[in-house]
C-alpha positions in Angstrom: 29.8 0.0 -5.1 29.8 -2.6 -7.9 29.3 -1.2 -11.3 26.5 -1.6 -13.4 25.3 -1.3 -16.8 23.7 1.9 -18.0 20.8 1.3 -18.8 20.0 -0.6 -15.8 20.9 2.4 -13.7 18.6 4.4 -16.2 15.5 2.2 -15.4 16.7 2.6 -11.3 16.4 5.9 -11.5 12.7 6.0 -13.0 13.2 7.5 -16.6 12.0 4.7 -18.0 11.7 0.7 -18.5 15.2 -1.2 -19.1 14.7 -1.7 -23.1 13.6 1.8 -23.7 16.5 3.5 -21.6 18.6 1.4 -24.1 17.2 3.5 -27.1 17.8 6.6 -24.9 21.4 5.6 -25.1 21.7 4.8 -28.8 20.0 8.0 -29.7 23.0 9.7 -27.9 20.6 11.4 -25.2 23.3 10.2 -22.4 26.1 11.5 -21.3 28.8 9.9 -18.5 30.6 12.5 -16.7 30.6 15.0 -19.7 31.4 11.8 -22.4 28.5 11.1 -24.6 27.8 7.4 -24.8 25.2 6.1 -28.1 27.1 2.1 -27.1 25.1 -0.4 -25.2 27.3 -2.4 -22.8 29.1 0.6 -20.7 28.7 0.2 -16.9 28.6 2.5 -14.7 29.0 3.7 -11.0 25.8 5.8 -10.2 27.5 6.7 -7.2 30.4 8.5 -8.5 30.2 9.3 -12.1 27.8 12.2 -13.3 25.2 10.8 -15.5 22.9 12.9 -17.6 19.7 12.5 -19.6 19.3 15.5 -21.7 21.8 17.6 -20.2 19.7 16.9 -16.6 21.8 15.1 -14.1 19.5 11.7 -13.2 18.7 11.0 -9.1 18.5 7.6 -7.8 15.0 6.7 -6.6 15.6 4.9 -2.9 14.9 0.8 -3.2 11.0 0.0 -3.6 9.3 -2.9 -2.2 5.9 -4.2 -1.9 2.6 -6.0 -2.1 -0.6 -5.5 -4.2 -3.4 -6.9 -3.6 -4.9 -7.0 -7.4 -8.3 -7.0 -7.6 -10.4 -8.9 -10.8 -10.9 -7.1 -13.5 -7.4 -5.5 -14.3 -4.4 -6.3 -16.4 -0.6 -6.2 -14.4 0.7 -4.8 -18.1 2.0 -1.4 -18.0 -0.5 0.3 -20.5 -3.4 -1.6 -22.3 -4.5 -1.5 -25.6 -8.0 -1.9 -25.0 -7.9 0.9 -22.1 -8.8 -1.8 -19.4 -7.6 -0.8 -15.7 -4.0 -1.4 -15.1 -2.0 -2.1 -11.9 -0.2 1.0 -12.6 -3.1 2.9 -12.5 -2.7 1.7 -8.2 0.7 1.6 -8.3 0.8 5.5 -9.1 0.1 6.1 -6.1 3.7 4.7 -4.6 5.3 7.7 -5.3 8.2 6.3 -7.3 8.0 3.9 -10.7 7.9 0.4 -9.6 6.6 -2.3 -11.5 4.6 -5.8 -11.0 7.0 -9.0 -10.6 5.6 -11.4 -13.0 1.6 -11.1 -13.9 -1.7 -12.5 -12.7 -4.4 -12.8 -15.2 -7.1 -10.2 -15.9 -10.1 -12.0 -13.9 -7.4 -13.3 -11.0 -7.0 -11.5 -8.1 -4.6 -11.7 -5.3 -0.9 -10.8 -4.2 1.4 -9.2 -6.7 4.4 -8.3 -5.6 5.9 -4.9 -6.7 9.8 -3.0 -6.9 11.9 -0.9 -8.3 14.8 -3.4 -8.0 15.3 -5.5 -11.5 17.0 -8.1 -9.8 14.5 -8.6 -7.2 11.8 -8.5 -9.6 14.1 -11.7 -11.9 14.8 -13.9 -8.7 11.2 -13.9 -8.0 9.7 -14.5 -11.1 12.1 -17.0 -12.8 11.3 -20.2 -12.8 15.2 -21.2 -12.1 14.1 -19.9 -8.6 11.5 -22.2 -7.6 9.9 -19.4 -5.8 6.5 -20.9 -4.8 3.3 -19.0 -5.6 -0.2 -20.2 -3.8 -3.3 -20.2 -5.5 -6.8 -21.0 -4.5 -8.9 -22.4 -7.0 -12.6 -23.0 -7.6 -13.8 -25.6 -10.1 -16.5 -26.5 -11.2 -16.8 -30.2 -9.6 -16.6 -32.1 -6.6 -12.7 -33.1 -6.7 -12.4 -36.5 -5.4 -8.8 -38.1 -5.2 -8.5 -39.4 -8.6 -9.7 -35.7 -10.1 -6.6 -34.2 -7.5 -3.6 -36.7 -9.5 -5.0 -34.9 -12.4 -4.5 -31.9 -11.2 -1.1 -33.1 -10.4 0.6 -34.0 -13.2 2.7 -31.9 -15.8 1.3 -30.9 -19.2 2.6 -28.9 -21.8 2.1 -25.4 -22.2 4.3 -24.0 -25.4 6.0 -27.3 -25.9 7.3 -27.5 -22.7 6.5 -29.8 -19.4 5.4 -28.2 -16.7 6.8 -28.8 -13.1 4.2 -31.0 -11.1 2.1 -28.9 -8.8 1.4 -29.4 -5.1 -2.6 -30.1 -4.5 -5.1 -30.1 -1.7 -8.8 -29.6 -0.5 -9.5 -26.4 0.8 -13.2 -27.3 1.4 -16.3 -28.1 -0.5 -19.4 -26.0 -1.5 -21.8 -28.6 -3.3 -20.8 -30.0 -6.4 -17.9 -27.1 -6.5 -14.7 -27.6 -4.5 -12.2 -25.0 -3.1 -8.2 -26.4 -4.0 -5.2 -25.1 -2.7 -2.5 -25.4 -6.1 1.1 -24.2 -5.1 3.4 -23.9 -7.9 6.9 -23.3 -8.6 7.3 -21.6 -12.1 4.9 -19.0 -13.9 3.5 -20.2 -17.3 0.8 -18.2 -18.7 -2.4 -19.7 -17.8 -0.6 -22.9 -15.6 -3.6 -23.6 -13.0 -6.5 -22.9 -15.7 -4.9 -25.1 -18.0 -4.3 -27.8 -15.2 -8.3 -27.2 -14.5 -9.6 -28.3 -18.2 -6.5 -31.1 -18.5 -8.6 -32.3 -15.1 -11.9 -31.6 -16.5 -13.0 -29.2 -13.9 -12.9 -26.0 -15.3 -11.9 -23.0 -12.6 -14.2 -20.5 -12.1 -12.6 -18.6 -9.3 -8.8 -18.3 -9.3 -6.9 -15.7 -6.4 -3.2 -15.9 -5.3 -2.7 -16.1 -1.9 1.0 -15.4 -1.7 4.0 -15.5 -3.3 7.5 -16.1 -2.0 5.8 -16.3 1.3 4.5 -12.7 1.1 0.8 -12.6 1.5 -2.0 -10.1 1.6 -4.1 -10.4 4.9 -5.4 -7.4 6.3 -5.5 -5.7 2.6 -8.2 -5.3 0.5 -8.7 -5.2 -3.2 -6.7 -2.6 -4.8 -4.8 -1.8 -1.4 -1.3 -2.0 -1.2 1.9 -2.4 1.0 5.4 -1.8 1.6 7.3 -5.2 2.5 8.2 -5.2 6.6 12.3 -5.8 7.6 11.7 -8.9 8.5 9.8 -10.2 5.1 13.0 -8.7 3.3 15.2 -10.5 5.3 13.5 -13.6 4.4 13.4 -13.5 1.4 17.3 -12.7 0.8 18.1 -15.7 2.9 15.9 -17.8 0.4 16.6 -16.2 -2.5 19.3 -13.9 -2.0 17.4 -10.8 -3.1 17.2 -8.0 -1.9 21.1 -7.3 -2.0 20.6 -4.5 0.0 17.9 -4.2 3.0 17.2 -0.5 3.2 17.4 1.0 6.2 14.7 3.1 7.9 11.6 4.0 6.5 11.0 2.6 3.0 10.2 5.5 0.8 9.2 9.2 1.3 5.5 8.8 0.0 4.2 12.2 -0.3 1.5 12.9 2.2 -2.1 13.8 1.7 -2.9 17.5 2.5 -5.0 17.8 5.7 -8.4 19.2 5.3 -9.1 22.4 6.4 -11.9 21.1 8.7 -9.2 19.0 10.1 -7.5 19.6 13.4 -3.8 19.7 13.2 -1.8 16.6 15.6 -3.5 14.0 15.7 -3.5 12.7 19.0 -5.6 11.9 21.6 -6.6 14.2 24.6 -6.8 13.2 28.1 -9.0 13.2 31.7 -9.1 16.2 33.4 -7.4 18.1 31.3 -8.4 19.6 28.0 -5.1 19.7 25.4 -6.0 21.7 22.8 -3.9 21.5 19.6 -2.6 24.1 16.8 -0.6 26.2 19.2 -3.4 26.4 22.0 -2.1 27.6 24.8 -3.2 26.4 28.4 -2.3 29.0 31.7 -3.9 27.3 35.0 -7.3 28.9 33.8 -9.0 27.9 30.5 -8.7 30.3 27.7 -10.5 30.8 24.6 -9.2 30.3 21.2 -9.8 31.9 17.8 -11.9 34.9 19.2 -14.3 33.6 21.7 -17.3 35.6 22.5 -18.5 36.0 25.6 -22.2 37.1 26.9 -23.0 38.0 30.2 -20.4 35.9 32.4 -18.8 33.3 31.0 -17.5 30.4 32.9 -15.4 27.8 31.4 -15.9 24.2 32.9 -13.5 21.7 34.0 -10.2 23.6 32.3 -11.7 23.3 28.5 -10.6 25.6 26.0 -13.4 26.8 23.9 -12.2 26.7 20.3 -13.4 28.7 16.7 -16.1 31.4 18.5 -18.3 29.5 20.8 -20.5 31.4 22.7 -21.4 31.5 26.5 -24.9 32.9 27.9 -24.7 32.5 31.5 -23.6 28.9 32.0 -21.1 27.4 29.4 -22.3 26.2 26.4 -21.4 25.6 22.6 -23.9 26.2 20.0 -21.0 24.7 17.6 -21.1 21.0 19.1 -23.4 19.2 21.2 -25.1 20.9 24.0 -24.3 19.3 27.7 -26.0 20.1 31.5 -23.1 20.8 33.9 -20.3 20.8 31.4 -19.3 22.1 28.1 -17.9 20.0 25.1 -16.1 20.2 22.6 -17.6 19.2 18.9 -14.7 19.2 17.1 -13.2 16.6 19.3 -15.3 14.4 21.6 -15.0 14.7 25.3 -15.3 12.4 27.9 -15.7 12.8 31.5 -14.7 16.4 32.1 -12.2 16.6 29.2 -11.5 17.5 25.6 -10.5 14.7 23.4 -9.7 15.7 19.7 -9.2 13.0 17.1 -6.1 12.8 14.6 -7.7 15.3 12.3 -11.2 14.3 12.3 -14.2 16.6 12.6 -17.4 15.4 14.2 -20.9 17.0 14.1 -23.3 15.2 16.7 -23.0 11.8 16.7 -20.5 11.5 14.3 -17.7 8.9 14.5 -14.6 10.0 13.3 -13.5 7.8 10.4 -9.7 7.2 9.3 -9.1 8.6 6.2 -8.8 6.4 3.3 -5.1 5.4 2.8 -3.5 3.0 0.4 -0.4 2.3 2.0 0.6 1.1 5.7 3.5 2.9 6.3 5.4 2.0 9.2 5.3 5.0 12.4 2.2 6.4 11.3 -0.7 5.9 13.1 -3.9 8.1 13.7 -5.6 7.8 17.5 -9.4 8.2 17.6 -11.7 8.8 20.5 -15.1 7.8 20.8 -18.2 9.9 19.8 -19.8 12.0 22.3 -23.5 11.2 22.8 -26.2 13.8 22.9 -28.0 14.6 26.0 -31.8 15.3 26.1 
């Protein structure tokens, strides 16, 4: 493995941002296989060498990378002053420190990109890079060709030209029009600033992608991991990642199953009731978790009964929904003549089992859901 500089290997691992794990080194907090180091400059093999942070040895947090879709109304800084929301405030949730490549404005929403990787995060937010990000923009005007050259051509933001941006009509709504601006650099400000050089001011402003990575399918503060393939892509562009990791892309710690929750998660099937959480089936259906009994109790159609349901005469469950001829399950819906439970979902009456809310779509996890049994006059 190549070597690399100390501090950058200090930001990888999640103690803290580049320019402060510099001042961890000058305060003499690191040490490199036993030698203390206070010089900047000193690079490293994470791989081989022991490095310490206060006399604790650091870990390596696996490569991070991902897609945000930032809703208005937040800042992409790290902390505010002003104790607006933050991206970090969703980003959290990733389960290792990762933060934004390059910014979006506080009232734009859109796709922000997201890693733990600082020369991923440089690639695609230099401007050397040409990397193209797609905006659409509202103004406040119907746009006719001549108002679309304006929106074309470079102006100045801190004394220096901008590139010329890339222009269409997305549609009209009145005396407003919807614009499609691609650009290739990131100025503070760039498409606002092309608005009032136009003299239709923008009123609405989202990213749709950048570097070809979008956000359908995600809403407002939902996020992402990047795919194989999207990686891929983008090193053949741009050359980053250097590394595609392999297998799933990080070990986000999972939510803790409620306790009205069944365990498993899958779906059941006809004829045959599959009862979950070490049920056991033998030819004849048996009950689980201390089944009473009254009088004779007949189980219908191989179901297990589950947590205490009670028979008098024919079966039926005073827990769930009660059916002529058959007995179901509530804490699964059945259909004809057999248990289905739900990935974890509990169901009273009509209920329809719901996916629980989940921030990331990580890849080999999927929940199966039956439909709702109906109630029978």
């Amino acid at each position: 493995m190549a070597l690399e500089r100390l501090q950058k290997v200090l930001a990888r691992a999640g103690l803290a941002a580049r320019r402060k794990a510099e001042l961890l080194i000058t305060a003499g907090r690191v040490r490199v296989d036993g030698a203390l180091v206070s010089e900047l400059g000193v690079k490293v093999d994470p791989r081989r060498q022991r490095i310490e942070v206060d006399g604790h040895r650091i870990q390596l947090e696996p490569a991070c990378y991902g897609v945000l879709h930032k809703p208005r109304g937040m800042v992409t800084t790290v902390s505010d002053p002003e104790g607006r929301p933050t991206a970090q405030d969703i980003l959290s949730q990733v389960g290792v420190r990762v933060v934004p490549v390059g910014r979006l404005d506080f009232n734009t929403s859109g796709a922000l990109l997201f890693t733990n990787d600082g020369d991923f995060a440089q690639a695609l937010a230099h401007a050397r890079s040409s990397v193209p990000k797609v905006y659409a923009a509202k103004v406040q005007k119907y746009v006719g060709e001549e108002d679309m050259e304006l929106f074309r051509q470079s102006i100045d933001i801190d004394g220096k030209p901008t590139r010329p941006a890339d222009v269409r009509v997305l549609r009209r709504e009145g005396d407003k029009t919807w614009l499609e601006i691609t650009l290739r650099e990131g100025k503070n400000r760039q498409v606002r600033r092309l608005g009032e050089h136009a003299g239709s001011p923008v009123v609405r402003l989202a990213r749709l992608s950048h570097a070809g990575i979008d956000t359908v399918g995600l809403k407002p503060g939902k996020w992402r991991f990047l795919t194989a393939t999207e990686l891929k892509e983008l090193k053949q562009k741009y050359g980053v990642p250097k590394k595609i990791p392999g297998g799933p892309p990080l070990p986000v710690p999972a939510k803790k199953a409620s306790t009205k929750r069944l365990a498993g998660g899958s779906a059941g099937q006809h004829g045959s009731a599959r009862q979950q959480s070490g049920a056991r089936q033998q030819s004849g259906a048996r009950q689980q978790s201390g089944a009473r009994e009254h009088g004779s109790a007949r189980q219908q159609n191989s179901s297990g009964q589950q947590s205490g349901a009670r028979h008098h005469g024919s079966a039926r469950q005073q827990s769930g929904p009660r059916e002529h001829g058959s007995a179901r399950q509530q804490s699964g819906p059945r259909e004809h003549g057999s248990a289905r439970q739900q990935s974890g979902a509990h169901q009273e009456g009509k209920g329809r089992g719901r996916q629980p809310a989940n921030e990331a779509r990580r890849p080999g996890r999927e929940s199966a859901f039956g439909r709702p049994s109906k109630r029978r006059s």
